[in-house]
C-alpha positions as CSV (number, residue, x, y, z in Angstrom):
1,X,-35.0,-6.0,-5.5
2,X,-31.9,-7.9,-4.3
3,X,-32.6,-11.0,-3.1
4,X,-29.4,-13.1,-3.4
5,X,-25.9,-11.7,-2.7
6,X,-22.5,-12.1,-0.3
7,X,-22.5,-9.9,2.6
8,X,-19.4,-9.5,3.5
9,X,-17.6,-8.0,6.4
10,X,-13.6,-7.7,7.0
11,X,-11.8,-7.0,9.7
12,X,-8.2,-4.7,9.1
13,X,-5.0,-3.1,10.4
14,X,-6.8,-0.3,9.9
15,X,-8.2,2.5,7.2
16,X,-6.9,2.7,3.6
17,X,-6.7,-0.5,1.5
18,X,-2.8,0.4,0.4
19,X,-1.4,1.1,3.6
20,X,-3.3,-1.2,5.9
21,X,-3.8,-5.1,5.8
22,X,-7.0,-8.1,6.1
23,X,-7.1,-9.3,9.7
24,X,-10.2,-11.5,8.9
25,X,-12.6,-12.3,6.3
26,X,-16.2,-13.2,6.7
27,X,-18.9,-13.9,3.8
28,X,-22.7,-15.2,4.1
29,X,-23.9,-16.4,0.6
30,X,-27.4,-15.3,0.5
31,X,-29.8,-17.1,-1.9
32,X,-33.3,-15.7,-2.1
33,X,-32.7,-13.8,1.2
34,X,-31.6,-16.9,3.2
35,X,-28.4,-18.1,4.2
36,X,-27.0,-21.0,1.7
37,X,-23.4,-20.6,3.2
38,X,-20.1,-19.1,4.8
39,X,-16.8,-18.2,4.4
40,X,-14.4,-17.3,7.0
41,X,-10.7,-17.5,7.5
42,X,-8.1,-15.2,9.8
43,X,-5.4,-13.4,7.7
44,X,-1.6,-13.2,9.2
45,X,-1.1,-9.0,8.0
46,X,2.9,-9.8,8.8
47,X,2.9,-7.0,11.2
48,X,2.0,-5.9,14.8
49,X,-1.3,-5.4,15.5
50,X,-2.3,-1.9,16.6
51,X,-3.6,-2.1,20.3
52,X,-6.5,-0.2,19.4
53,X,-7.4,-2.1,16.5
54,X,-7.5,-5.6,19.1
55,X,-9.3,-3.8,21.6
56,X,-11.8,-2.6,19.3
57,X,-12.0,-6.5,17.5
58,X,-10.5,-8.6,20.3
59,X,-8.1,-9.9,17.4
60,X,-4.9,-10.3,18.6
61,X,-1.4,-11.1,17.0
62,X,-1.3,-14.7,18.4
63,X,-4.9,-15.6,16.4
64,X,-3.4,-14.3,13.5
65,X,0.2,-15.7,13.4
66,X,-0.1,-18.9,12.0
67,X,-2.7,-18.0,9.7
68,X,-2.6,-17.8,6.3
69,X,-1.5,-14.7,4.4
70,X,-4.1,-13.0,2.0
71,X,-2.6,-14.2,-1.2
72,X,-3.3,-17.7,0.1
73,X,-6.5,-17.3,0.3
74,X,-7.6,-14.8,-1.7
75,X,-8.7,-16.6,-4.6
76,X,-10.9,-18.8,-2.7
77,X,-12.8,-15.9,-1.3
78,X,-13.4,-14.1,-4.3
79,X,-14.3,-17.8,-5.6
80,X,-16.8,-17.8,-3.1
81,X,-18.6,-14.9,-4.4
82,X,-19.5,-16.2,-7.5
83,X,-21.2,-13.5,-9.8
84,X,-23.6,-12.1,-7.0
85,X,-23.4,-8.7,-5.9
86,X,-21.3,-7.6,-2.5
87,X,-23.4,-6.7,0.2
88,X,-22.3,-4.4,3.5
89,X,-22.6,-1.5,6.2
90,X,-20.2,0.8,4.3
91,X,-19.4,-2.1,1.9
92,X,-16.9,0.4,-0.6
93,X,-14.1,-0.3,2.8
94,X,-14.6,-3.8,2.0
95,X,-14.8,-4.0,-1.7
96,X,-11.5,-1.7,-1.3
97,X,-9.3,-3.8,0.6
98,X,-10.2,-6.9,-1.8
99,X,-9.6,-4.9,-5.1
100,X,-6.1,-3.8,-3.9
101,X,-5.3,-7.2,-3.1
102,X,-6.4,-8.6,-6.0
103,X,-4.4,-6.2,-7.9
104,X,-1.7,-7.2,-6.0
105,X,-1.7,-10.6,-7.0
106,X,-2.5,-9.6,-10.8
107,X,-6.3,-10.8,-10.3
108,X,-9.3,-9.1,-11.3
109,X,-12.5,-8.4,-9.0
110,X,-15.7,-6.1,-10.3
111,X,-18.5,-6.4,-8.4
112,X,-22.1,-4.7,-8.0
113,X,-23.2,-4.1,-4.4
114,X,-25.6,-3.0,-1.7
115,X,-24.8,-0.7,1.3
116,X,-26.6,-0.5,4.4
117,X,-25.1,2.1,5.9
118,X,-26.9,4.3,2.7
119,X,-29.9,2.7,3.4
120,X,-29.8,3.1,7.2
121,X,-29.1,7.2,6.3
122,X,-32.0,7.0,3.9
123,X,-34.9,4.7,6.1
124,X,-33.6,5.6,9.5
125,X,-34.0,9.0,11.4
126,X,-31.5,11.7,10.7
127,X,-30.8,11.9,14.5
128,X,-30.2,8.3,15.0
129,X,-26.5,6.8,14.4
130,X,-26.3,4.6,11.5
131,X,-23.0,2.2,12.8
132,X,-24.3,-1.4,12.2
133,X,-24.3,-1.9,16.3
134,X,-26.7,1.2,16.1
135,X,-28.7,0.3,13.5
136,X,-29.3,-3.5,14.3
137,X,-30.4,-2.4,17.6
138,X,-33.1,0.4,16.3
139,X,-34.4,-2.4,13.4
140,X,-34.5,-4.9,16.9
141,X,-31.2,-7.4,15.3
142,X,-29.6,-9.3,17.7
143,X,-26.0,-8.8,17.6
144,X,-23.7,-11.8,18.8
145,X,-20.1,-10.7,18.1
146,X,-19.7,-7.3,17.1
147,X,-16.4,-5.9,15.3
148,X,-15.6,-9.6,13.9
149,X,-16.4,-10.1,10.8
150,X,-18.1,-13.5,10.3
151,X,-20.7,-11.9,12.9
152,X,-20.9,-8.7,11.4
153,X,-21.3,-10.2,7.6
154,X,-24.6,-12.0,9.5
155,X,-25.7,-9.0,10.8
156,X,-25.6,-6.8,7.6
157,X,-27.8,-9.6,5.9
158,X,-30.1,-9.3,8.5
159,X,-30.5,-5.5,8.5
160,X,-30.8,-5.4,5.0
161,X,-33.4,-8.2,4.5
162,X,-35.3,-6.0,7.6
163,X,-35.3,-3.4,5.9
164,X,-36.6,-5.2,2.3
165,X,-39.3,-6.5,4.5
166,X,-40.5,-2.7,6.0
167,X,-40.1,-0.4,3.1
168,X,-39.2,-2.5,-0.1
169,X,-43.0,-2.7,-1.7
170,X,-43.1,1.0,-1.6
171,X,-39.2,1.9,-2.0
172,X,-37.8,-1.1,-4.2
173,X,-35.2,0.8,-6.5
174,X,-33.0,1.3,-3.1
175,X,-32.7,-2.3,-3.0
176,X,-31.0,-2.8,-6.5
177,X,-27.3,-3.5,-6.5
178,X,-25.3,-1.1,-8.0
179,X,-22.0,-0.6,-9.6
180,X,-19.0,-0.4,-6.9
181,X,-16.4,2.0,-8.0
182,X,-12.9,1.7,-6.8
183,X,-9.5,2.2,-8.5
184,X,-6.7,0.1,-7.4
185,X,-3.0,0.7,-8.4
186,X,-0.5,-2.4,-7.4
187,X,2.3,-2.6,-5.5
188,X,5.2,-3.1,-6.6
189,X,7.4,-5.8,-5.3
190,X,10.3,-4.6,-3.2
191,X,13.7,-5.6,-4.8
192,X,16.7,-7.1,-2.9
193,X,18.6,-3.7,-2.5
194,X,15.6,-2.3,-1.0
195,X,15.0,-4.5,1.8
196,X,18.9,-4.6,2.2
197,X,18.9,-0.9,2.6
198,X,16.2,-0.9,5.3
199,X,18.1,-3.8,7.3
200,X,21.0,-1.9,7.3
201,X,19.5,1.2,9.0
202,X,17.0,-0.9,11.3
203,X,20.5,-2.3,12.0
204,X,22.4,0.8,12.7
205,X,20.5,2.6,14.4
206,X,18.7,-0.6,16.2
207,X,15.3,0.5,15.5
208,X,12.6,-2.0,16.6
209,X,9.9,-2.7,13.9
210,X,6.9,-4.3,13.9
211,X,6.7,-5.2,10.2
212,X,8.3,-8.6,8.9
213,X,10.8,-7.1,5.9
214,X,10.4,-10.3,3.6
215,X,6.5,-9.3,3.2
216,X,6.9,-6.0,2.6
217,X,6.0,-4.4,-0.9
218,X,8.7,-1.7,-2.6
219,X,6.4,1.1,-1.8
220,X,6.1,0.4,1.7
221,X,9.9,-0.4,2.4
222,X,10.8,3.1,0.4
223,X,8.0,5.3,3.3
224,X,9.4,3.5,5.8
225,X,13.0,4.1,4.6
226,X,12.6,7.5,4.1
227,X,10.6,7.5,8.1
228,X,13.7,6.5,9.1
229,X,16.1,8.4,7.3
230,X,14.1,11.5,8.4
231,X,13.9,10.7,12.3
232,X,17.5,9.1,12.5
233,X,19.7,10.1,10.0
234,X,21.4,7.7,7.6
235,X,23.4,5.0,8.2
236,X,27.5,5.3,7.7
237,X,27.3,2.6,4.7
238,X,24.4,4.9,2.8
């Protein structure tokens, strides 16, 4: 079995690792199933903060606006994790959102890992919910913060080492780390001309955005040109 790892937890704009951004990262290094350390740090996504997404985390934009952007900090977090395996409650979202950004910076991260949500759907009963809220409470985990990720990180490492402890003499191969799968393509820089063009129709037709230009990669300036073009029309100079 598993006995030393990271469990991770992140907090994010949202789903899918290309379109959305980090909020907040949180790691617990895990030696021989105890706690030998942690990582946390707040992550400025350059962009407004969906309301739902701060009243389901309590993050909002003035926490994350002088923070540091994720290729800041990024190497220090993966440098945290050493060669142990990644473990989480649905820890392929996670592992996502880091291998896009590493791509994005032209670094590379393959990791095994461990995911307690599978084991809460295996262990737990079928009519039970298996959110980590849910399944710290039926396993009897105290849960001080939920939906930040620091917290959360804490909490999968406790669900998972109370789990080891109740069924891992008789069901040890579902505590081995396996192989995380996840393809990553990067993003391409977005050129002069590009953010030029977008400018010039957020100017013309004085649309209000939530995104800071300067930060934006070529693939997301081109949807959101193209957003634009469709619901307004171009602009006299395009």
């Amino acid at each position: 079995m598993t006995d030393s790892y990271v469990a991770i937890d992140l907090e994010t704009t949202g789903i899918g690792a290309r379109r959305e951004k980090i909020l907040e990262i949180g790691m617990v290094k895990v030696q021989n199933g105890r706690p030998a350390g942690t990582y946390h740090t707040m992550v400025n996504p350059y962009r407004e903060i969906p309301q739902a997404i701060t009243e389901l985390t309590g993050i909002t934009d003035a926490m994350t606006k002088d923070a540091p952007g994720i290729g800041e900090v990024l190497e220090t977090a993966l440098r945290f994790s050493e060669d142990l395996p990644l473990l989480g409650h649905q820890v392929i979202f996670d592992y996502g959102f880091l291998v896009q950004a590493a791509v994005n910076e032209g670094m590379t991260f393959e990791k095994d890992g461990i995911d307690t949500l599978k084991l809460c759907r295996l262990l737990m009963p079928a009519e039970n919910k298996k959110n980590l809220h849910a399944a710290c409470a039926w396993f009897g985990i105290r849960q001080d913060t939920a939906h930040r990720a620091l917290s959360d990180a804490m909490c999968a490492h406790l669900l998972y080492e109370e789990m080891k402890a109740r069924f891992g003499r008789e069901k040890s191969s579902l505590f081995e780390a396996k192989k995380l799968q996840y393809k990553a393509k990067k993003e391409k820089p977005a050129s002069k001309r590009q953010k030029q063009h977008l400018q010039d129709l957020i100017k013309y037709h004085r649309i209000n955005i939530t995104v800071q230009v300067d930060h934006m990669s070529g693939n997301e300036i081109s949807r959101m040109i193209d957003r634009i073009i469709f619901e307004h029309g171009r602009s006299r100079s395009s």
